[in-house]
C-alpha positions in Angstrom: -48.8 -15.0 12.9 -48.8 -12.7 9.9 -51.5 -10.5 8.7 -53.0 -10.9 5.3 -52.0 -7.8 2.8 -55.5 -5.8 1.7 -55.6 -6.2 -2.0 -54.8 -2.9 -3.1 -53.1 -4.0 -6.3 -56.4 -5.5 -7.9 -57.9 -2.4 -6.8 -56.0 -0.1 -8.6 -56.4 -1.2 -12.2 -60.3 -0.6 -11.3 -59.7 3.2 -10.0 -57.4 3.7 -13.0 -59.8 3.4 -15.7 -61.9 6.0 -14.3 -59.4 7.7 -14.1 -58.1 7.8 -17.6 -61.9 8.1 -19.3 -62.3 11.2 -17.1 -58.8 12.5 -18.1 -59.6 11.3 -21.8 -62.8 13.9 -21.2 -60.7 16.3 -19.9 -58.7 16.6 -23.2 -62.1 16.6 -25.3 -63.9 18.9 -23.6 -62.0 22.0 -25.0 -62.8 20.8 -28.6 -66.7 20.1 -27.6 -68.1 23.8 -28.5 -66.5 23.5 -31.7 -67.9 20.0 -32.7 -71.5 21.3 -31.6 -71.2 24.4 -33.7 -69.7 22.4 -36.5 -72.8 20.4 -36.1 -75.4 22.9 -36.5 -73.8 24.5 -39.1 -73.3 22.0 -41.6 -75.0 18.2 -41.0 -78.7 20.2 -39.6 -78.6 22.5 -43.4 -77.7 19.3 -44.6 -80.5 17.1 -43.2 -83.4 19.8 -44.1 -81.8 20.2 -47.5 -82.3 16.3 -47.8 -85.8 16.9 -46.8 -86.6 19.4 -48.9 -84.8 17.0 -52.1 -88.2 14.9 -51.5 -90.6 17.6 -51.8 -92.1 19.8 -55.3 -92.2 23.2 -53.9 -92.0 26.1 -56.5 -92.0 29.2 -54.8 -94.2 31.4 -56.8 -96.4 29.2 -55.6 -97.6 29.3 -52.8 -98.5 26.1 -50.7 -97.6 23.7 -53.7 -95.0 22.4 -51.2 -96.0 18.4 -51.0 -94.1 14.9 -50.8 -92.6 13.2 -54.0 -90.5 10.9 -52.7 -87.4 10.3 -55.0 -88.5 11.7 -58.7 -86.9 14.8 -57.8 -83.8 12.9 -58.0 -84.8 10.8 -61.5 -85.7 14.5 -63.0 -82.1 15.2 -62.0 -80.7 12.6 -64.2 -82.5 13.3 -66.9 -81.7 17.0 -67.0 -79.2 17.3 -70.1 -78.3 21.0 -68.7 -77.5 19.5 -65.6 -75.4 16.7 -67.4 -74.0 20.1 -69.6 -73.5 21.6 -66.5 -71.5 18.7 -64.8 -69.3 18.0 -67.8 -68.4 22.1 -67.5 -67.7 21.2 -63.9 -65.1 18.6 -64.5 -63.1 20.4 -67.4 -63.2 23.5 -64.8 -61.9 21.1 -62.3 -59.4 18.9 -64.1 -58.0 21.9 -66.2 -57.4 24.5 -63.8 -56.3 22.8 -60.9 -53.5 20.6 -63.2 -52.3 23.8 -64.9 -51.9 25.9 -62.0 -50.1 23.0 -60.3 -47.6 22.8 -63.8 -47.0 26.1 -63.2 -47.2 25.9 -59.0 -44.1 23.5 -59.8 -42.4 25.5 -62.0 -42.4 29.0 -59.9 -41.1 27.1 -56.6 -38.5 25.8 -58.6 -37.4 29.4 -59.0 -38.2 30.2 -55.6 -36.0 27.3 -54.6 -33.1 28.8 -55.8 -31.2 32.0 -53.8 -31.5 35.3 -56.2 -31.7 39.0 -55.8 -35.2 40.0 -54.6 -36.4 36.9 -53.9 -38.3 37.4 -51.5 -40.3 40.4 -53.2 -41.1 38.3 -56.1 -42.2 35.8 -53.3 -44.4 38.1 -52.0 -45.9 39.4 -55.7 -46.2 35.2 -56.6 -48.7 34.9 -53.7 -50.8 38.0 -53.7 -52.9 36.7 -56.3 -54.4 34.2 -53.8 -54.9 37.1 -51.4 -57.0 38.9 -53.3 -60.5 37.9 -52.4 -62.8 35.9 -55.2 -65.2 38.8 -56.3 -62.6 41.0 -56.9 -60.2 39.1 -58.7 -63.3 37.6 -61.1 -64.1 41.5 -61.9 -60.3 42.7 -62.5 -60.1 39.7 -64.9 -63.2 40.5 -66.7 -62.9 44.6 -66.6 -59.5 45.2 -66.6 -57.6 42.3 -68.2 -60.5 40.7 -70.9 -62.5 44.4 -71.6 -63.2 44.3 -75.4 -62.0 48.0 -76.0 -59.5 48.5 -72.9 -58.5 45.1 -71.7 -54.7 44.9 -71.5 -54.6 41.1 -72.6 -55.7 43.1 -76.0 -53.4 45.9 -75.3 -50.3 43.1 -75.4 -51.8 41.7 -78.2 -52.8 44.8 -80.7 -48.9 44.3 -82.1 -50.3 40.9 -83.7 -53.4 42.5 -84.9 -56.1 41.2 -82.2 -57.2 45.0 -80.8 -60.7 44.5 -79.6 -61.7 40.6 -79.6 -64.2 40.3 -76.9 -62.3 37.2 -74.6 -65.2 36.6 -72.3 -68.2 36.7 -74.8 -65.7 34.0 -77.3 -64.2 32.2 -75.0 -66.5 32.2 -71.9 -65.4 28.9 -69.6 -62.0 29.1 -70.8 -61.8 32.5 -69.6 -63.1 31.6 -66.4 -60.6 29.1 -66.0 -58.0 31.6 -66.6 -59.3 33.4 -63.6 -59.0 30.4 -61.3 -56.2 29.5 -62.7 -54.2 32.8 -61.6 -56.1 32.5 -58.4 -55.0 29.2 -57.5 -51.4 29.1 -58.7 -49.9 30.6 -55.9 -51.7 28.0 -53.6 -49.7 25.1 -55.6 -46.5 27.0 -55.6 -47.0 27.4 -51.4 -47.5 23.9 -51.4 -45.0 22.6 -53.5 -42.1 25.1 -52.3 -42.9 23.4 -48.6 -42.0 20.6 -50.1 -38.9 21.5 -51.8 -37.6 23.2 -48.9 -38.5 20.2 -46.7 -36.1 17.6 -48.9 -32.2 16.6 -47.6 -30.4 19.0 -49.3 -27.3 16.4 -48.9 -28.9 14.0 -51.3 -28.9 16.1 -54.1 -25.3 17.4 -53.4 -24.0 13.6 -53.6 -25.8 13.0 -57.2 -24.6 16.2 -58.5 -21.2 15.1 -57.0 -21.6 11.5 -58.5 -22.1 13.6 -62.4 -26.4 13.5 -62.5 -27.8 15.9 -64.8 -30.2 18.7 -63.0 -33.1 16.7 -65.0 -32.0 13.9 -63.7 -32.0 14.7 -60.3 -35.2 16.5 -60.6 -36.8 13.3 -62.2 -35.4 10.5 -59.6 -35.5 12.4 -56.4 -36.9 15.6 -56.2 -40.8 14.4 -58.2 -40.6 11.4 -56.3 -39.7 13.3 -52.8 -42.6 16.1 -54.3 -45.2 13.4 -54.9 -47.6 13.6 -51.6 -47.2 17.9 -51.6 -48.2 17.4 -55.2 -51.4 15.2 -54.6 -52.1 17.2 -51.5 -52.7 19.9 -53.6 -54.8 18.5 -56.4 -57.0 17.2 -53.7 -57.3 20.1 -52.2 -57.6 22.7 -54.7 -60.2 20.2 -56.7 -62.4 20.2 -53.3 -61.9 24.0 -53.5 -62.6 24.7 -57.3 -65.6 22.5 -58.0 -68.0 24.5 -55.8 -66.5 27.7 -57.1 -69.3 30.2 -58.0 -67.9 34.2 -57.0 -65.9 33.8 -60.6 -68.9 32.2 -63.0 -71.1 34.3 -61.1 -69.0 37.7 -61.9 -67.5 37.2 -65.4 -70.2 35.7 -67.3 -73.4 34.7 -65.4 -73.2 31.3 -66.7 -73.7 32.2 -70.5 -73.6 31.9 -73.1 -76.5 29.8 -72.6 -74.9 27.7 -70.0 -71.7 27.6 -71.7 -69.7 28.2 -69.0 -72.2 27.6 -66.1 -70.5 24.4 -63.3 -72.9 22.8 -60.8 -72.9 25.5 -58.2 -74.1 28.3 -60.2 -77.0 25.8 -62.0 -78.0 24.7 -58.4 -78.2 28.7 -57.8 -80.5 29.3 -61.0 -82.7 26.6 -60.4 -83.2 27.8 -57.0 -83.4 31.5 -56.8 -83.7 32.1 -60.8 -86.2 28.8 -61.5 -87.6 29.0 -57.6 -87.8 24.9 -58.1 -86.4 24.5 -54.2 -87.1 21.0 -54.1 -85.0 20.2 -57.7 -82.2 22.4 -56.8 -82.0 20.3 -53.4 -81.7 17.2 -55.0 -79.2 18.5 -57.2 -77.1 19.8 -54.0 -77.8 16.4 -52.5 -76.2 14.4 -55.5 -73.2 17.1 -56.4 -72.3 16.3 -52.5 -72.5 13.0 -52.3 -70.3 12.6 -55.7 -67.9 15.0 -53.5 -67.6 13.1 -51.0 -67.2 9.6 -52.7 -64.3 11.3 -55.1 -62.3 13.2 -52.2 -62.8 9.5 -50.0 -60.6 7.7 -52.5 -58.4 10.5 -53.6 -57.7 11.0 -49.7 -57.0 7.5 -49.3 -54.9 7.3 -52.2 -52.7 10.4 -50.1 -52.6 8.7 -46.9 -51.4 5.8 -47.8 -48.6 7.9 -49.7 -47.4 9.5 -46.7 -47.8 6.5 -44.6 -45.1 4.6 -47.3 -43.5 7.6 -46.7 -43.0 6.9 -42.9 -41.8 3.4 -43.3 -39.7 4.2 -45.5 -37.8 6.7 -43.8 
């Protein structure tokens, strides 16, 4: 007479998921302190600044805080210095952040290439991005754009411009100038990564095979460069649209608010205008516009590197 086997193999599929949700714990738990702090430091500011986008509350006056639902929102739509304001914000955007990448692209094509000193000028190409926002916006507007002893006007007294006042003239575009020397480096960073990062074989057989250096650089190395390139525009966009150190520092928004970009209008309407619950609903809106634009643009990159993949 045989004995009948205990049914130990339909209990272990039981014990096992246990197992693995308490092992799947196991490897969050480590990341759980950061998530919570994440958490209170941006979605709770986030929630009371929705809160406050429904209320009128002036602050030089006191207790005029009170519910208005959503015409916060409608006054911020018919602002035409916030529409100003937002147009600024996507010249800022668009122009800096595709020049500095021209020129990103450019530099780590020099960088690419083996030279005497390269890695000095390597290290002078990215300082600029180490030098912290503040500082950089007030050498720009003190030391390179100073009416009387500027050195952009220094180089240019030759060609009879001695004193032109660049920041008073030209007051976004010299801004963007700023952002544009700031962010450069950041492009080149990204962009040398990528050059460094492609089969150096592949361009030895089409120079071998009698391609042109344009040639090459057209059909495999912009091709091979295209996700480190929309990386970067992604990225430095998020970046530069809620800059403020640099408007702030060289020229206070002015003219008028010739040069002023969302941030710094959200800023004056809430510490210069004390309207808290206008300046909330601008935040509010500026935010969720971020958020829909990145969305797509990060789609567009993932899908990118994921052809990428299957490719290879």
């Amino acid at each position: 007479m045989t004995a009948i086997a205990p049914p130990v193999a339909a209990a272990r599929p039981a014990r096992a998921r246990p197992d693995r949700r308490r092992q799947g714990w196991v490897r969050r738990a480590p990341l759980l302190p950061a998530l919570v702090f994440t958490i209170i430091v941006t979605q709770l500011p986030f929630l009371l600044t929705l809160w406050y986008s429904l209320q009128s509350w002036s602050l030089v006056r006191p207790g005029s805080e009170h519910f208005v639902g959503f015409s916060n929102y409608a006054d911020v739509f018919k602002d035409s210095q916030f529409r100003t304001t937002a147009v600024n914000t996507v010249i800022m955007t668009v122009g800096t952040v595709l020049i500095a990448m021209v020129i990103g692209v450019g530099l780590a094509l020099v960088l690419d290439r083996k030279f005497l000193g390269r890695g000095v000028v390597r290290t002078l190409l990215i300082t600029p991005f180490l030098v912290m926002p503040v500082a950089g916006a007030l050498l720009w507007k003190t030391t390179m754009f100073d009416p009387t002893f500027g050195i952009v006007n220094f180089l240019l007294r030759p060609f009879g411009i001695g004193h032109f006042n660049w920041v008073g003239s030209f007051p976004l575009g010299s801004v963007m100038i700023e952002m544009i020397w700031q962010w450069t480096p950041f492009m080149m960073l990204l962009v040398l990564a990528g050059l460094q990062s492609q089969p150096k074989d592949i361009l030895e057989a089409a120079s071998t095979d009698g391609a042109r250096p344009l040639q090459i650089f057209r059909e495999l190395t912009l091709p091979h460069l295209r996700r480190y390139i929309e990386l970067g525009i992604v990225l430095g966009a998020v970046y530069v649209v809620n800059e403020f150190d640099a408007v702030y520092m060289m020229t206070q928004g002015g003219p008028g608010i010739s040069s002023a970009n969302l941030p710094f209008y959200i800023y004056q309407r809430a510490f210069l205008g004390f309207q808290v619950g206008q300046a909330a609903a601008m935040g509010v809106v500026v935010v969720v516009a971020t958020i829909i634009i990145a969305t797509f643009a990060l789609r567009l990159i993932f899908t990118s590197f994921s052809g990428t993949e299957q490719a290879a």
